[in-house]
N, CA, C and O atoms as a GROMACS GRO file, in nm:
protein
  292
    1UNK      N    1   3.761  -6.823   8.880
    1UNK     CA    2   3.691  -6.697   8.888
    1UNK      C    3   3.551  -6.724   8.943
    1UNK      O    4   3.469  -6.793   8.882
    2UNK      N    5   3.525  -6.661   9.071
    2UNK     CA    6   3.431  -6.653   9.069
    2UNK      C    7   3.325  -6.558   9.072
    2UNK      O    8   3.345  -6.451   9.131
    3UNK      N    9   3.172  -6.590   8.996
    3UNK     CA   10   3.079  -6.506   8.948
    3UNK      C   11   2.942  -6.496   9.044
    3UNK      O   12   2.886  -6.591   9.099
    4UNK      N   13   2.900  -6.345   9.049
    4UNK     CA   14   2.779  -6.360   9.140
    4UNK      C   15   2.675  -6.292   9.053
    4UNK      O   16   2.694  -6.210   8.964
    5UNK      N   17   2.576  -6.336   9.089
    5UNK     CA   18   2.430  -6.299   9.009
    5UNK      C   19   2.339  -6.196   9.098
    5UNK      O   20   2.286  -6.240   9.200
    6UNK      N   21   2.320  -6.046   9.055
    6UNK     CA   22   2.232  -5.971   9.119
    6UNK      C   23   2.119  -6.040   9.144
    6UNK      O   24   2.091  -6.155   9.112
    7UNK      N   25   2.065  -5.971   9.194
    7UNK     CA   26   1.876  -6.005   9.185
    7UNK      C   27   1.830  -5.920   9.071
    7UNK      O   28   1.721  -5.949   9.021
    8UNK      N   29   1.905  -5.808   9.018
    8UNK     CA   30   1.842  -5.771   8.885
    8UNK      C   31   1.886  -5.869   8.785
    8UNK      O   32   1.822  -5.861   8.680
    9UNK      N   33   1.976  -5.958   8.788
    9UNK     CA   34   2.006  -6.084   8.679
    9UNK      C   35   2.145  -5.986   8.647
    9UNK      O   36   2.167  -6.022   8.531
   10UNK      N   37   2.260  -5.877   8.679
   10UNK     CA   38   2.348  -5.878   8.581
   10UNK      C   39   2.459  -5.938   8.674
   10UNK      O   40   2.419  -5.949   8.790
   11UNK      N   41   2.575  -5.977   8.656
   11UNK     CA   42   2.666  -6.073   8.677
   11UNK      C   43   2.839  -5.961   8.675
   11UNK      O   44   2.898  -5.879   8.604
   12UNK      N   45   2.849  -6.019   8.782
   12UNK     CA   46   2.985  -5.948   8.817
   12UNK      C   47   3.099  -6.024   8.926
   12UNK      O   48   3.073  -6.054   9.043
   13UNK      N   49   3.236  -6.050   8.851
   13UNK     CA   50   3.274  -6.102   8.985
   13UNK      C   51   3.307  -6.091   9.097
   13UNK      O   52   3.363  -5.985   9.123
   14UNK      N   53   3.295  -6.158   9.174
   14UNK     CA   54   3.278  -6.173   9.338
   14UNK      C   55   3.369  -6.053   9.393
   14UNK      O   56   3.322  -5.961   9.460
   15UNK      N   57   3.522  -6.066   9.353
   15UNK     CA   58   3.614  -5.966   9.430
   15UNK      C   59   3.538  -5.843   9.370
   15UNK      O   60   3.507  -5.768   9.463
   16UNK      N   61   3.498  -5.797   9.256
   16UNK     CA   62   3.505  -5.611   9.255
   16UNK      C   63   3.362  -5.632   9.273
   16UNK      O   64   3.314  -5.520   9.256
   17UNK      N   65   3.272  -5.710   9.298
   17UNK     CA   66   3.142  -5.692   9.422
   17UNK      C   67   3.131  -5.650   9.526
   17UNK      O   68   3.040  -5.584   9.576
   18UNK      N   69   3.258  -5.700   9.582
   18UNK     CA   70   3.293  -5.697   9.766
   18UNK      C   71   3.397  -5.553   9.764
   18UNK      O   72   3.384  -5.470   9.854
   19UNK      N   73   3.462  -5.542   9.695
   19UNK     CA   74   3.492  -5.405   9.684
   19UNK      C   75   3.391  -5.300   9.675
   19UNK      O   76   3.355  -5.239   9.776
   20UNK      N   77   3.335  -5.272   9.538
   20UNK     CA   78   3.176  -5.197   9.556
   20UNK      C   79   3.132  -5.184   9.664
   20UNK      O   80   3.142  -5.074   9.719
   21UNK      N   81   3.052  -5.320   9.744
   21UNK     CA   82   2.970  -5.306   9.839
   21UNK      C   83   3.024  -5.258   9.947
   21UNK      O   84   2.954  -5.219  10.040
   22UNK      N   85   3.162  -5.255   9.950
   22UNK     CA   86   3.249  -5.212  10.088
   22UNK      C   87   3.316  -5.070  10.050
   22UNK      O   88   3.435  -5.055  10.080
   23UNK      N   89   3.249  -4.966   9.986
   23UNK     CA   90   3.336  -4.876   9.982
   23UNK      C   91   3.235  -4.748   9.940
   23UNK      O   92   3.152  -4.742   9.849
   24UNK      N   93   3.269  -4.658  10.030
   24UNK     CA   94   3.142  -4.533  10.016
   24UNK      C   95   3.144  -4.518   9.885
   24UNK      O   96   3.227  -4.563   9.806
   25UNK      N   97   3.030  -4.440   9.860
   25UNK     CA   98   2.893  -4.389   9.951
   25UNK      C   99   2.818  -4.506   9.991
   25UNK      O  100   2.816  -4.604   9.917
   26UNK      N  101   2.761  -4.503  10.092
   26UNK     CA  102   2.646  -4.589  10.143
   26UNK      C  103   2.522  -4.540  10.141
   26UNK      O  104   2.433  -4.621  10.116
   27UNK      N  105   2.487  -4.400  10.166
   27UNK     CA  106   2.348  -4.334  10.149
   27UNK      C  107   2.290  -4.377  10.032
   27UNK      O  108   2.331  -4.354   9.919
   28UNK      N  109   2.158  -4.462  10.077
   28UNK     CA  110   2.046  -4.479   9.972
   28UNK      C  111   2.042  -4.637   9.940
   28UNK      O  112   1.961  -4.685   9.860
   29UNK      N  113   2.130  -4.706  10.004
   29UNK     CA  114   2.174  -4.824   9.905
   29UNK      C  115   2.282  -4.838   9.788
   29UNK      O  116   2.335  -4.741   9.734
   30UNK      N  117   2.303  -4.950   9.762
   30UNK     CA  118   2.367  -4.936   9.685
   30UNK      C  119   2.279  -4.966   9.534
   30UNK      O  120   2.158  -4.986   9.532
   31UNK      N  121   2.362  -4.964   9.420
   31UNK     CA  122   2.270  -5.009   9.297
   31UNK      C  123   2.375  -5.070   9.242
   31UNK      O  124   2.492  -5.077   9.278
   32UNK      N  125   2.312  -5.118   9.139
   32UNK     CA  126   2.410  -5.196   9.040
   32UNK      C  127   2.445  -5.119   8.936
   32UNK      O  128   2.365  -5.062   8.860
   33UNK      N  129   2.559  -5.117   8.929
   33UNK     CA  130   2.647  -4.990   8.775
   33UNK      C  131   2.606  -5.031   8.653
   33UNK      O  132   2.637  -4.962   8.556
   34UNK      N  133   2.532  -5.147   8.637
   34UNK     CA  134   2.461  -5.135   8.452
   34UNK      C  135   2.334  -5.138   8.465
   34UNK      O  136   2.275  -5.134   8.357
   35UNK      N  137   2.248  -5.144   8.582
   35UNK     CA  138   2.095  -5.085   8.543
   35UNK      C  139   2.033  -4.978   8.665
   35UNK      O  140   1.921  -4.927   8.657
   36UNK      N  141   2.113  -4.959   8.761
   36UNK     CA  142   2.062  -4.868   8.874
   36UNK      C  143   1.955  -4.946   8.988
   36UNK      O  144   1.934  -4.911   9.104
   37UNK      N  145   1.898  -5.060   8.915
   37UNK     CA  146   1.856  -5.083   9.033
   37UNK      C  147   1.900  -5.142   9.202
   37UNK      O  148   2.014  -5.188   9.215
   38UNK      N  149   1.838  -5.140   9.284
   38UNK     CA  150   1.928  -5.157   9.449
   38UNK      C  151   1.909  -5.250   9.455
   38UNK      O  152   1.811  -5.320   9.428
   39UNK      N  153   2.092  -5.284   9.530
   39UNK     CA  154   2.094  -5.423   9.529
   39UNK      C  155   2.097  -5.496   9.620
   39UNK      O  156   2.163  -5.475   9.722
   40UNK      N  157   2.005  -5.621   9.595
   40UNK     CA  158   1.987  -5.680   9.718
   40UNK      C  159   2.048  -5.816   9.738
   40UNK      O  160   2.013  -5.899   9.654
   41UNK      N  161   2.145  -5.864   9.846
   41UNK     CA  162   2.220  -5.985   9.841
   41UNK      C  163   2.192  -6.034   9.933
   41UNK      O  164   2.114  -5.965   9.999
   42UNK      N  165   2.226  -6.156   9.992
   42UNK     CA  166   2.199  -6.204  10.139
   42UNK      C  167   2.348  -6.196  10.164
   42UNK      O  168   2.388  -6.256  10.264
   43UNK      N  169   2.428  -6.139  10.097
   43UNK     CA  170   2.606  -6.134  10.161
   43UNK      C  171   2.625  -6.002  10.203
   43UNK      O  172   2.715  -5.982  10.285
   44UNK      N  173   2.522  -5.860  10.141
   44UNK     CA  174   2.528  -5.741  10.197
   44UNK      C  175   2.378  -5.707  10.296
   44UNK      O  176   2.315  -5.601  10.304
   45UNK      N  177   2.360  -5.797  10.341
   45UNK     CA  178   2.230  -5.782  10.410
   45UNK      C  179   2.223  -5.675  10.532
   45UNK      O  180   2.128  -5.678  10.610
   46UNK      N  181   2.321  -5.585  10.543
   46UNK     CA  182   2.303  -5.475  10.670
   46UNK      C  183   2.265  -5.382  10.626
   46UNK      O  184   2.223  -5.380  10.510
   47UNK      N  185   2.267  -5.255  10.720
   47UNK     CA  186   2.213  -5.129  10.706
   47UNK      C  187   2.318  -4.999  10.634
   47UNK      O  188   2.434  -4.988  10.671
   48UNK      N  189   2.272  -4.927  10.554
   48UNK     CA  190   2.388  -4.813  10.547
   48UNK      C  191   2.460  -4.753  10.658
   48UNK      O  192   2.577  -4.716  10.650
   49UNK      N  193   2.393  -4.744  10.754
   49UNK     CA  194   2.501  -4.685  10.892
   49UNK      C  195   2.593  -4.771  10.935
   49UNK      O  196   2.702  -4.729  10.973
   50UNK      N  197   2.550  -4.947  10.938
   50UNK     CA  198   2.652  -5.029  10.999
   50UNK      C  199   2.806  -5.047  10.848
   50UNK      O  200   2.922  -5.088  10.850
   51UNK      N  201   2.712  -4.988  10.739
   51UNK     CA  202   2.811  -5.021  10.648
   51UNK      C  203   2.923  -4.927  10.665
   51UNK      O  204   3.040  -4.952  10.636
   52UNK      N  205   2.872  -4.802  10.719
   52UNK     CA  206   2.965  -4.688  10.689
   52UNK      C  207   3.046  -4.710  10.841
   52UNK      O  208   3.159  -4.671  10.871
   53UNK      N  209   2.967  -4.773  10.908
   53UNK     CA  210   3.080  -4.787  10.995
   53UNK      C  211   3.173  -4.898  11.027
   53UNK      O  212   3.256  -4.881  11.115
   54UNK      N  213   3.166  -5.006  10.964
   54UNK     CA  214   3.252  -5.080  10.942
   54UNK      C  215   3.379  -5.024  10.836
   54UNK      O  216   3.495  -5.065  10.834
   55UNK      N  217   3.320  -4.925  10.758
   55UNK     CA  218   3.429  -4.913  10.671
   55UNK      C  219   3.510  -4.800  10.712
   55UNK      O  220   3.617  -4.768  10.660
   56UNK      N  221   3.457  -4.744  10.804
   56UNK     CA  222   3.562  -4.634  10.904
   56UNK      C  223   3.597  -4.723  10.991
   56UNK      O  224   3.628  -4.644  11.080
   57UNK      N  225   3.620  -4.850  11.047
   57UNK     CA  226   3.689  -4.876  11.120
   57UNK      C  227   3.773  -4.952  11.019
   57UNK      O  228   3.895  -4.936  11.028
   58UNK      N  229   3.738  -5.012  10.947
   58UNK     CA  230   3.879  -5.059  10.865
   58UNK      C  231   3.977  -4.935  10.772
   58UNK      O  232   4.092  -4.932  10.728
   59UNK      N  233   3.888  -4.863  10.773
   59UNK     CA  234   4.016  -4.772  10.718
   59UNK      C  235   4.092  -4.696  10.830
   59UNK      O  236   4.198  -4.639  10.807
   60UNK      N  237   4.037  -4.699  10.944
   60UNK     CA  238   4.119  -4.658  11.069
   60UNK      C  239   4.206  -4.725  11.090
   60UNK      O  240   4.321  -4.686  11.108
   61UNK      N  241   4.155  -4.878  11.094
   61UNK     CA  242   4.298  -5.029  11.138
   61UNK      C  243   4.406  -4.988  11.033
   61UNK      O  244   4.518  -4.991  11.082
   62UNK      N  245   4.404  -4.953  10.913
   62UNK     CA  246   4.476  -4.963  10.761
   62UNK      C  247   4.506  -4.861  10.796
   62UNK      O  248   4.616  -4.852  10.740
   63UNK      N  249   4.487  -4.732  10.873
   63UNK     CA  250   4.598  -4.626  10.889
   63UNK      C  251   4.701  -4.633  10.975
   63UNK      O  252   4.810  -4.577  10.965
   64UNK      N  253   4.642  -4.743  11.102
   64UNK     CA  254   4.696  -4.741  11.200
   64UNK      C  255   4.853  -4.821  11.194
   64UNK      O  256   4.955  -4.793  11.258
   65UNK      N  257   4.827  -4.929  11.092
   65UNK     CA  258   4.905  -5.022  11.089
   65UNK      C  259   5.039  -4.958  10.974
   65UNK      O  260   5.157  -4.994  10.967
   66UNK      N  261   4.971  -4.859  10.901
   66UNK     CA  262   5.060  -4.792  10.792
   66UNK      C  263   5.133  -4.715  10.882
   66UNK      O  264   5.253  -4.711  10.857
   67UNK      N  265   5.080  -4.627  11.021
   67UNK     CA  266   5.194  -4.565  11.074
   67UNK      C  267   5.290  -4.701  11.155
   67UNK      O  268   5.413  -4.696  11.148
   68UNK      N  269   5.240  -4.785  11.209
   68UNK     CA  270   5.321  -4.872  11.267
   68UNK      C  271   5.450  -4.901  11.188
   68UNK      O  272   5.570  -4.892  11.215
   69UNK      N  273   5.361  -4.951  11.050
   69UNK     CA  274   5.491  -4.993  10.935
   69UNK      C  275   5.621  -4.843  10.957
   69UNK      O  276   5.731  -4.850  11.012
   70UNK      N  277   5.565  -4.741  10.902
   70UNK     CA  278   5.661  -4.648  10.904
   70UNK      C  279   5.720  -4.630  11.017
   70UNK      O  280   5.832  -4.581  11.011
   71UNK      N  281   5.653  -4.670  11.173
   71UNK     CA  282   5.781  -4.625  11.238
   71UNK      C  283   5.882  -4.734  11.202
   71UNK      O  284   5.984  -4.712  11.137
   72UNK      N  285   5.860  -4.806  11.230
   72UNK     CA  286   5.963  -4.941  11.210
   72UNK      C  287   6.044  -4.960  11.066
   72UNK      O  288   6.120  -5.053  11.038
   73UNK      N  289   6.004  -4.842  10.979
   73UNK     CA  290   6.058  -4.852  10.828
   73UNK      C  291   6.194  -4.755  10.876
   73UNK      O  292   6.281  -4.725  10.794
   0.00000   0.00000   0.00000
C-alpha cells in the first residue's frame, strides 16, 4: 500500500488520491476532504483548465472504446 502525505500533513492512499485529483470539479482547486485546505503536490502541479481537460478527453477515449466494445459485443 502505498501512502501519500498532503502538505497539510493528512495521509491518504495513493490510488483514491489520483482518483480525487482526476475527477471533477476542478474550479478553485482542489482541497483535502478532512481539513479543506488546497492541495498542493508536485504530482498535481497543473492548472484547473488543463485538469478539466484532460479529464474530458479521457472520458471521451472511455466512451469511445465502450461503443467499439459494443459493436463487436
Amino acid at each position: 500500500m502505498h501512502v501519500e502525505r498532503l502538505y497539510c500533513g493528512h495521509l491518504f492512499h495513493l490510488q483514491c488520491l489520483v482518483t480525487f485529483m482526476k475527477t471533477p470539479p476542478f474550479h478553485g482547486g482542489k482541497k483535502c476532504p478532512t481539513c479543506g485546505q488546497r492541495i498542493y503536490h508536485e504530482k498535481w502541479g497543473v492548472s484547473d483548465k488543463l485538469a478539466e481537460e484532460r479529464w474530458a478527453h479521457q472520458q471521451a477515449r472511455a466512451r469511445e472504446l465502450a461503443e467499439v466494445e459494443d459493436f463487436f459485443n
